[in-house]
N, C-alpha and C positions, 0 to 999 in steps of 0.2 A: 380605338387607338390606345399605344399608350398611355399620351398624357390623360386622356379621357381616365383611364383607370386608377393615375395616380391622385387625381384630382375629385373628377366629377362625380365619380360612385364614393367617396369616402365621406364627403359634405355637401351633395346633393342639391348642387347648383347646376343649374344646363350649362353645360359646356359645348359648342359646338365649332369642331374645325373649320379651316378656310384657305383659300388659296391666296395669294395676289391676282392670280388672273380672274378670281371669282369675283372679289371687291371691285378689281375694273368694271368687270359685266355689269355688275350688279351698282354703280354709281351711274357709269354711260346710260344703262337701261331705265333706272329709276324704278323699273317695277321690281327687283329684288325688296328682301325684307327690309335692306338696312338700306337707310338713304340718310346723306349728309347733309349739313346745311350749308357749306361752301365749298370750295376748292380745297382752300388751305387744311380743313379740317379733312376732307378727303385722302388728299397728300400725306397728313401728320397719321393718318390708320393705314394708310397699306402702308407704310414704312415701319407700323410695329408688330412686334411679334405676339400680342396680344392685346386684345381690347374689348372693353362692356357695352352693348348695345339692348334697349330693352330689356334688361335686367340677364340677359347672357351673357356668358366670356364667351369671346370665340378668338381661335388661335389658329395665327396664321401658320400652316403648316408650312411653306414655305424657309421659315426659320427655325424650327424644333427645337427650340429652348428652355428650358423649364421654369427661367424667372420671368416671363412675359404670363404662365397664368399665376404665378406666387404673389407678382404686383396684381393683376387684379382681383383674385383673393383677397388681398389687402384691404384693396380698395371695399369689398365686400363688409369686412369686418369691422371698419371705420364707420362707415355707411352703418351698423349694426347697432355699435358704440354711440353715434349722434344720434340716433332716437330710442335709446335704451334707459330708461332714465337712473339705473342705478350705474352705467357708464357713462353719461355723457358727460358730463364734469368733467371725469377725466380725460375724454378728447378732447376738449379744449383747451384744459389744461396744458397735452402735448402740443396743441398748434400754440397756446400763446409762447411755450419755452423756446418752441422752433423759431418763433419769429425775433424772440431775444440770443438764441444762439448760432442762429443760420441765415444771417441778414443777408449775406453774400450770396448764399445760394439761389434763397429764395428770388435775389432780383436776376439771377439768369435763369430762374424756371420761369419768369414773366414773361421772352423772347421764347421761349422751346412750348408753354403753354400759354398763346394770349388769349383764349378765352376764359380763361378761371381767373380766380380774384378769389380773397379774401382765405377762408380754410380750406376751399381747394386749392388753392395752390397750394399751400399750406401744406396740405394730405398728399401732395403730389413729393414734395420734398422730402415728407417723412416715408415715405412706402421706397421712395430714390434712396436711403439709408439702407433697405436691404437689399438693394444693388446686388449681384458679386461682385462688383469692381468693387464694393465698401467691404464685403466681405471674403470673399476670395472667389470662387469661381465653379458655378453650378454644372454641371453635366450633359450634353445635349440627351436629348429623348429619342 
């Protein structure tokens, strides 16, 4: 697919697409690959348009968007940053300033993510900076 190409062959991370109706089957079924630990969290991935699961992105085709694999690419290279020991200083550096300059956000990323705490939410806030609504507005694929 596209995004497969703009993404997956450049940085060599599995990328694999998905549907919503496949995430149904596949939570109903339990024996697909990806199984969730409740409902809610359930609920909160078929409504994105990208998401990491055992160390894959997989994008829901359904929404063909380009910042659903950009965030989690993000999220990849954060993850990178916190056990890189010539980065990770600096990661947390960015979580402690975000927590000093985005109190507000971070307490409504608490209701939209309540299973993360601490610099995941944190990393959720900062990767939600390169939004397009923050920056202007990405292209579908």
């Amino acid at each position: 697919s596209r995004i497969r190409s703009l993404f997956g062959s450049k940085i060599n991370i599995p990328i694999q697409t998905i549907t919503t109706k496949d995430l149904e089957k596949m939570y109903k079924s339990k024996n697909g690959e990806i199984t969730f630990n409740d409902e809610q969290d359930f609920d909160m991935t078929k409504s994105s348009n990208a998401f990491i699961h055992n160390g894959i992105i997989y994008i829901n085709t359904d929404y063909n968007v380009v910042d659903g694999p950009l965030h989690e690419i993000l999220h990849v290279i954060c993850a990178a940053m916190k056990i890189h020991p010539k980065y990770k200083n600096k990661y947390y550096e960015w979580m402690e300033t975000l927590r000093k300059e985005h109190k507000d956000r971070i307490k409504s990323f608490e209701t939209k993510y309540p299973n993360k705490k601490g610099s995941d939410l944190k990393e959720e806030v900062f990767i939600e900076l390169f939004n397009p609504k923050e920056l202007g507005t990405f292209p579908t694929v």
